[in-house]
C-alpha positions in Angstrom: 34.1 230.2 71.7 32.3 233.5 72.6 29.2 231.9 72.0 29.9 228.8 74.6 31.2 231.2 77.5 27.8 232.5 76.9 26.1 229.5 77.4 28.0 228.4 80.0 27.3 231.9 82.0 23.7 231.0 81.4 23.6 227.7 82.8 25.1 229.3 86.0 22.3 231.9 86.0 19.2 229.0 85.3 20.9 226.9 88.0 20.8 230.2 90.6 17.2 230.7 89.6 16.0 227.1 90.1 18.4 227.1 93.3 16.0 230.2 94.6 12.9 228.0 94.2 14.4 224.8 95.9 15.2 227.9 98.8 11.6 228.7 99.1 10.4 224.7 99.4 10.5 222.1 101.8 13.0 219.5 100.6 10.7 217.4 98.8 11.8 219.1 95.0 8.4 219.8 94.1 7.6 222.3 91.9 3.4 221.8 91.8 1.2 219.6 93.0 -1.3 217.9 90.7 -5.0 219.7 91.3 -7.2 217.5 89.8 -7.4 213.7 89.1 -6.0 213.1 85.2 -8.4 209.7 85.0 -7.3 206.7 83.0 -6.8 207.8 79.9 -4.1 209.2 77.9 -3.3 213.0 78.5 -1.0 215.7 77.8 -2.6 218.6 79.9 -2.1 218.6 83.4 -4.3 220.9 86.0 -1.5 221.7 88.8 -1.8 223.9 91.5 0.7 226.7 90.7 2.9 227.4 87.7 5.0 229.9 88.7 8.2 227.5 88.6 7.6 226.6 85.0 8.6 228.8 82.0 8.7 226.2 79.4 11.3 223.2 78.4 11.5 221.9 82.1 11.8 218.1 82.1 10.0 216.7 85.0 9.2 213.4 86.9 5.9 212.6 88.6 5.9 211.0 91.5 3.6 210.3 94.8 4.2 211.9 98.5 5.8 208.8 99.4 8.1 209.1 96.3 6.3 206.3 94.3 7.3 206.7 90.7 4.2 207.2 88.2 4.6 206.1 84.8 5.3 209.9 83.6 9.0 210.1 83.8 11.1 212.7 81.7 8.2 214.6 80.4 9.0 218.1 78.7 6.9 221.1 79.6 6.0 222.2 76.3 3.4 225.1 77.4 1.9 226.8 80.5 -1.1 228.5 81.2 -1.3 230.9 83.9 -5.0 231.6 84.0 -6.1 231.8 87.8 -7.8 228.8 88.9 -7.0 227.4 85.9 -3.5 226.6 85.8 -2.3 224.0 83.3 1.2 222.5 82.3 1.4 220.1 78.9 3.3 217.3 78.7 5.5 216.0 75.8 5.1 212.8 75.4 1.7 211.9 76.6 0.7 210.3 79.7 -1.3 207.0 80.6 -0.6 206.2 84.0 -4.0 205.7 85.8 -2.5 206.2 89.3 -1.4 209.9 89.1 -4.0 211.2 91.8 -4.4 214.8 93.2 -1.2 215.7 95.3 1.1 213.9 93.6 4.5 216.1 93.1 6.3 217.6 90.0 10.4 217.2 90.5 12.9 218.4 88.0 14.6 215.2 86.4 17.0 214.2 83.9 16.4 213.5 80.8 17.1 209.6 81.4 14.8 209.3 84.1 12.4 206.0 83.8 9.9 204.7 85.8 12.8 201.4 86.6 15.7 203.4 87.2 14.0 207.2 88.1 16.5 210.0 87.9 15.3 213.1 89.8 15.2 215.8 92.5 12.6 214.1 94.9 14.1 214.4 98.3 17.4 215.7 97.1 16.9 219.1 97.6 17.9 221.7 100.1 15.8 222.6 103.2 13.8 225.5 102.4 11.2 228.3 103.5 8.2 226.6 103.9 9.8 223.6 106.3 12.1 226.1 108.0 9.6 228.5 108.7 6.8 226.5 110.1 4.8 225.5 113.1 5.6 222.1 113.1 8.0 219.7 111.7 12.0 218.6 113.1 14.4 221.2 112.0 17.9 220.7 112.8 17.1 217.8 115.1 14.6 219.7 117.4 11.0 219.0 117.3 8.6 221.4 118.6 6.6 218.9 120.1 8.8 218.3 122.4 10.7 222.0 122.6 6.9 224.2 122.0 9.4 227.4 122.0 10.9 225.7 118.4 8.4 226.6 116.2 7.4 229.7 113.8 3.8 231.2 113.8 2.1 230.2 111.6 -2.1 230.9 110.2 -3.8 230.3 107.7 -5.4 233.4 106.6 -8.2 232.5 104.2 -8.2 235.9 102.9 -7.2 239.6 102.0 -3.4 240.2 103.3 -4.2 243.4 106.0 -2.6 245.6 107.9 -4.3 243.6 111.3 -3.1 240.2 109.6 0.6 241.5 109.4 0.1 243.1 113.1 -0.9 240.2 114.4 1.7 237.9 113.1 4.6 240.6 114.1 3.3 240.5 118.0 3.2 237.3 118.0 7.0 236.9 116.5 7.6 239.5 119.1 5.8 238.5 122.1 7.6 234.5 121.7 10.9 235.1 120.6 11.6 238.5 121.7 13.4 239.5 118.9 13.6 243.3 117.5 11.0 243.5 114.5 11.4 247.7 114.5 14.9 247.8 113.1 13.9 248.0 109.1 15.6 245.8 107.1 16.9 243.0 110.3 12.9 242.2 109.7 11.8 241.7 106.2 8.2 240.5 104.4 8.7 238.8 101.3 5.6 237.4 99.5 4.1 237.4 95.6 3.9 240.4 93.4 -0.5 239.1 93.1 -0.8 239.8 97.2 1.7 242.9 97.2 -0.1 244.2 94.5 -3.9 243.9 96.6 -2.1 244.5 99.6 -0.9 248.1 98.0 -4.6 248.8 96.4 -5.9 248.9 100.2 -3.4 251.9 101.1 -4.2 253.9 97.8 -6.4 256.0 100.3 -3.7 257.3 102.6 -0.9 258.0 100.2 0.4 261.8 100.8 2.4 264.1 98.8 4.9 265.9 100.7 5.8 269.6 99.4 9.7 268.6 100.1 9.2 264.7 98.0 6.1 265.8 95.7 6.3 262.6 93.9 6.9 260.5 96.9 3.7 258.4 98.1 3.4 257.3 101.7 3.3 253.5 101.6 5.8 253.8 98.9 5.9 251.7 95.9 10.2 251.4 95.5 9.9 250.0 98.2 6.5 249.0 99.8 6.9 248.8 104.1 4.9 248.2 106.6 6.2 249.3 110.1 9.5 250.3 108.5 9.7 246.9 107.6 10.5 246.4 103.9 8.2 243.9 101.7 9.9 242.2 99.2 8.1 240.4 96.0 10.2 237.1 94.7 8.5 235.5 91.8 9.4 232.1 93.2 7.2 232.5 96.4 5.1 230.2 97.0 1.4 231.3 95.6 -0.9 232.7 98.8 1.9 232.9 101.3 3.6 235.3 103.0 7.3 234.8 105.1 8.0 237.0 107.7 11.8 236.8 108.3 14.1 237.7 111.0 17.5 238.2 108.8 20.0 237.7 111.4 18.1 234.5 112.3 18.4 233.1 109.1 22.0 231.7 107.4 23.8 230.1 104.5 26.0 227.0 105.4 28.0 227.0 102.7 31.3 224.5 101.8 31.3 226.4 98.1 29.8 228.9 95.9 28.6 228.2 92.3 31.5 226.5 90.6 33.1 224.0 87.9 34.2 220.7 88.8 38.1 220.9 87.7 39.8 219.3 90.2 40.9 217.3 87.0 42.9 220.4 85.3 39.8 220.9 82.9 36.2 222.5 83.1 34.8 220.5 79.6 35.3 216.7 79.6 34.8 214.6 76.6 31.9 212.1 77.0 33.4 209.1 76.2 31.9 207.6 72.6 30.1 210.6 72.3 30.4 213.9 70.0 30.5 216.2 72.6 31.5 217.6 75.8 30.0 217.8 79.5 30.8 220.5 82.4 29.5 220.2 86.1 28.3 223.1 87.9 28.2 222.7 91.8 27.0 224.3 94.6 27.7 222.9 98.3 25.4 224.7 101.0 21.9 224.2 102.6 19.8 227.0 104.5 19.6 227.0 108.4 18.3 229.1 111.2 19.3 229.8 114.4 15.9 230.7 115.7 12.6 229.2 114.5 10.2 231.3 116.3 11.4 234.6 114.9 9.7 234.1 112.5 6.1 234.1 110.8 4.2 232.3 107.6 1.2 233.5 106.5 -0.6 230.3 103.8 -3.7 230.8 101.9 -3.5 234.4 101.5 -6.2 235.9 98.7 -3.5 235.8 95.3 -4.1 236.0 91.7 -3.0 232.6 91.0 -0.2 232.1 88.7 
């Protein structure tokens, strides 16, 4: 019994982990995006343009930006490679669909999932970072098009993160929406541990030791800040981005926390002609904002790819 409550406490904590990725995406469920065409032939090994949502045993769908499903349904992740610029996921079974084409998405799916009857998170997921947080796009029924001040700033860096780079999106958060970006941790930078890390190296120069904190640098690494700002590192970021975020801008809609489904009287069920039992976890919420332009994403920052 000790053993099940175990498992059953570590089902809630995969679930809150895979929840924070689907909180940093944009509804769609993917997890990567195929890099480079497969070809015709059979495969197992899959070039993909991030792995950082994959640890092994994941059981994925393939499907196309329009939610076409390829003929690579309820494939296990059997290894990962993490070698920047390189990054590979293999497949178990193989795969022969000749129509899998750079872009296509990775979703989570079930186990049953077929190409007839798919079976997965494409589409079903919450609203997350990257559409939130962006230039363009409806959110909450507004379109920027139509209302310019409903929209994030957004660049594309196509480089090093710097101290200019992170000025410049601040004043322009500042100078649109007016908001308070001084106030430490009402502002906060949250980005990869690959650009914190190079982002860190460039301030090596003007660390100080104080007599009063001797092993205190300036810059800090408990907490790295910039403009009393804290930056965070989630491992679920997206690779080469960067989210400024205004916290009291940003909120939880939430109906329920993580639960189990017992409105029966009873957590396990019996699976009818089967040997064993089934729980349901549940989670009722989706991410919001009150304010989309107090806000900034920075997208192809210099990473090490993972």
């Amino acid at each position: 019994m000790e053993a099940f409550k175990q498992e059953m406490d570590d089902t809630v904590v995969t679930s809150k982990i895979d929840f924070n990725r689907a909180a940093f995406g944009d509804g769609t469920g993917a997890m990567a995006t195929v890099r480079t065409d497969p070809g015709a032939g059979a495969f197992t090994v899959l070039d993909v343009n991030t792995t950082v949502n994959f640890r092994g045993g994941e059981v994925v769908d393939i499907v196309s930006t329009a939610g076409v499903q390829r003929d690579a349904s309820a494939r296990t992740v059997t290894a990962v490679v993490r070698t920047a610029g390189a990054q590979t996921i293999t497949l178990s079974p193989s795969v022969t669909d000749a129509n899998i084409v750079v872009g296509d998405l990775i979703v989570r799916a079930s186990s049953d999932s077929t190409l007839t009857a798919p079976n997965n998170s494409f589409n079903k997921e919450i609203q997350g970072l990257s559409s939130l947080i962006d230039s363009t796009g409806t959110v909450h029924g507004v379109n920027p098009t139509t209302y310019p001040f409903w929209s994030s700033f957004e660049r594309s860096v196509g480089g090093a993160l710097s101290d200019t780079e992170l000025r410049n999106a601040k004043d322009n958060v500042g100078f649109e929406s007016g908001a308070d970006l001084e106030s430490g941790m009402d502002f906060a930078i949250i980005t990869t541990r690959g650009i914190r890390r190079r982002y860190a190296d460039t301030l090596l120069a003007n660390r100080q030791v104080q007599a009063s904190q001797p092993v205190r640098l300036h810059g800090g690494f408990t907490a790295l800040m910039f403009d009393e700002n804290p930056i965070f590192v989630d491992d679920q970021a997206p690779q080469g981005s960067v989210f400024g975020i205004s916290v009291r801008d940003l909120f939880w809609a939430e109906m329920s926390d993580w639960d189990w489904m017992d409105e029966d009287g009873k957590v396990l069920k019996w699976e009818s002609r089967r040997d064993r039992y089934i729980a349901v976890l549940y989670k009722y919420c989706q991410l919001g904002l009150t304010r989309r332009n107090s806000h900034f994403k920075l997208l192809t920052v210099t990473d090490d790819g993972k």
